[in-house]
C-alpha positions in Angstrom: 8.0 -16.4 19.3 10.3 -13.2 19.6 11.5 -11.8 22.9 8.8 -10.0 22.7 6.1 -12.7 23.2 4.5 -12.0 19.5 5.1 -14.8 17.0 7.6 -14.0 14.0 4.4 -13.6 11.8 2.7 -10.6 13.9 6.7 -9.0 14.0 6.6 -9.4 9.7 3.1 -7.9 9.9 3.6 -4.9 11.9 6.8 -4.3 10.4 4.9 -4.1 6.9 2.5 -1.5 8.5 5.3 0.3 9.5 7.2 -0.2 5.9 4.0 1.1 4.3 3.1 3.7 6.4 6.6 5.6 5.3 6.1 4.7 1.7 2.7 5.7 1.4 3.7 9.1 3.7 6.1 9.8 0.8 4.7 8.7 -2.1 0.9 9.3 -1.7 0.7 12.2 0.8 3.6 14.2 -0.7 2.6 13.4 -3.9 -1.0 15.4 -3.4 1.5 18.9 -2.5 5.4 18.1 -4.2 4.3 15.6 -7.2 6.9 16.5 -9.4 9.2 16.0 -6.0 7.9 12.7 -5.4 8.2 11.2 -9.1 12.0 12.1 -9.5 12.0 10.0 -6.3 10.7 7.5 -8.5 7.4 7.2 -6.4 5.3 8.0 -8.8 5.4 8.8 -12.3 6.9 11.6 -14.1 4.1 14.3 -15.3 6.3 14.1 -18.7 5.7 10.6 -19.3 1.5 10.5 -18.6 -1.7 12.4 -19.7 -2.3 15.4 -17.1 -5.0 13.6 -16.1 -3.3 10.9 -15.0 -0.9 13.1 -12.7 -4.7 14.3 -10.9 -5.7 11.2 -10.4 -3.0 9.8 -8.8 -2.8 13.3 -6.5 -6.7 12.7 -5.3 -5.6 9.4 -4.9 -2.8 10.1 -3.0 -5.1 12.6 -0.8 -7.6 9.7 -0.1 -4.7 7.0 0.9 -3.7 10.2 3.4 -7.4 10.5 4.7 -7.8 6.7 5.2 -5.0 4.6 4.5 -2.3 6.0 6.9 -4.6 6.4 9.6 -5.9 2.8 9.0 -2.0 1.4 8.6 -1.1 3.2 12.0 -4.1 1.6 13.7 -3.1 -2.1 12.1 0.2 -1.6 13.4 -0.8 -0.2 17.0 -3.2 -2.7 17.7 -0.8 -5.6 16.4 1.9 -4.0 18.5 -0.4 -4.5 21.6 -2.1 -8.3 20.3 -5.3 -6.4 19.9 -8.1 -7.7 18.0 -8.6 -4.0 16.7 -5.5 -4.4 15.1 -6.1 -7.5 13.2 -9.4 -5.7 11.9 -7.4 -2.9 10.9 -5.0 -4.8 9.3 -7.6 -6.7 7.5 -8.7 -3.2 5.8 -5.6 -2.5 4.9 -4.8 -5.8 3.4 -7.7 -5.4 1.2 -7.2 -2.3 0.0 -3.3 -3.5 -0.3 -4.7 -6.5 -2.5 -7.5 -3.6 -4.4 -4.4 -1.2 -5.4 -1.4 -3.3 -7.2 -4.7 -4.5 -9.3 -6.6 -1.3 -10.3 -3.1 -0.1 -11.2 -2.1 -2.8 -13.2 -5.5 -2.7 -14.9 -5.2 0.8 -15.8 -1.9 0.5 -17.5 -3.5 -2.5 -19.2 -6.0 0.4 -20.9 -4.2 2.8 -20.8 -1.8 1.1 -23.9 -4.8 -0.2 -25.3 -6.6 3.1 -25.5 -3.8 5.5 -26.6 -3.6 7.4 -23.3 0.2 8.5 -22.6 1.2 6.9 -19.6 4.5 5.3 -18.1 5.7 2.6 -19.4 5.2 -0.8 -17.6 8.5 -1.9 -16.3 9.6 -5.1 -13.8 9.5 -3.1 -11.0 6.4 -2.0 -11.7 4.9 -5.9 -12.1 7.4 -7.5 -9.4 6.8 -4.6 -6.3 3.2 -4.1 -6.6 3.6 -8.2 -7.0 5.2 -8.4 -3.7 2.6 -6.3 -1.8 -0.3 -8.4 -3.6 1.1 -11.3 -1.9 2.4 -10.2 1.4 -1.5 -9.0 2.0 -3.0 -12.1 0.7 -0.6 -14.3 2.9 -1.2 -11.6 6.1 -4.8 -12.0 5.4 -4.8 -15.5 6.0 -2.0 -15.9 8.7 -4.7 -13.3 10.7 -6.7 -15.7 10.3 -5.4 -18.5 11.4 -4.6 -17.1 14.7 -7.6 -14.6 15.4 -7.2 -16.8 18.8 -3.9 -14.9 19.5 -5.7 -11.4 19.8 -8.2 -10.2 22.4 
């Protein structure tokens, strides 16, 4: 337990929400207005490097995470905040989608190459971060839970 009467586990959890409600602000949301902005940032990837289709894709992506996936992340991180049930809902959405997105990306490089479509590169960052949030969601989705009992 922290001082705050939430175990460590909830703390890591909302601190995620928050982590990923900044990234996606920056990289999805921006990304639908400032693209080009937003990949020399390195969030996404340069329009030189992919198929302009790619670059419109990932902008009505980015719109959609804006429409649902910040609003969901600030709910998961309210509720969680406040040991609400609501929150662990919320954050079970977003782990889902979190689990969802590192693997539609990864399987769209995959045919990408194998198509011919010109897209970025796959690097270790690309494998190791989306990696990290793969995980992180499957472990948060199962530490939920486990201790449902600790929410409303």
């Amino acid at each position: 337990m922290t001082k705050s009467g939430r175990p460590i586990g909830v703390v890591a959890l909302i601190a995620f929400h928050i982590f990923s409600t900044v990234i996606w602000f920056f990289g999805q949301t921006l990304a639908v207005f400032y693209f080009d902005m937003v990949a020399e940032w390195g969030l996404q990837e340069p329009r030189a490097l992919v198929d302009p289709v790619i670059v419109e894709v990932n902008r009505a992506i980015g719109l959609v995470d804006t429409i649902l996936m910040l609003p969901l992340l600030v709910v998961a991180a309210i509720g969680l905040i406040g040991m609400r049930f609501y929150g662990a809902v919320a954050s079970w959405v977003v782990f889902g989608i979190t689990l969802y997105w590192p693997s539609i990306w990864w399987a769209s490089q995959f045919f990408y190459a194998r198509t011919g479509i010109t897209h970025a590169p796959m690097t270790m960052s690309g494998i190791l971060i989306p990696g990290a949030a793969w995980i992180i969601a499957a472990w948060g989705i199962w530490y939920l839970y486990r201790n449902r009992a600790l929410f409303d």
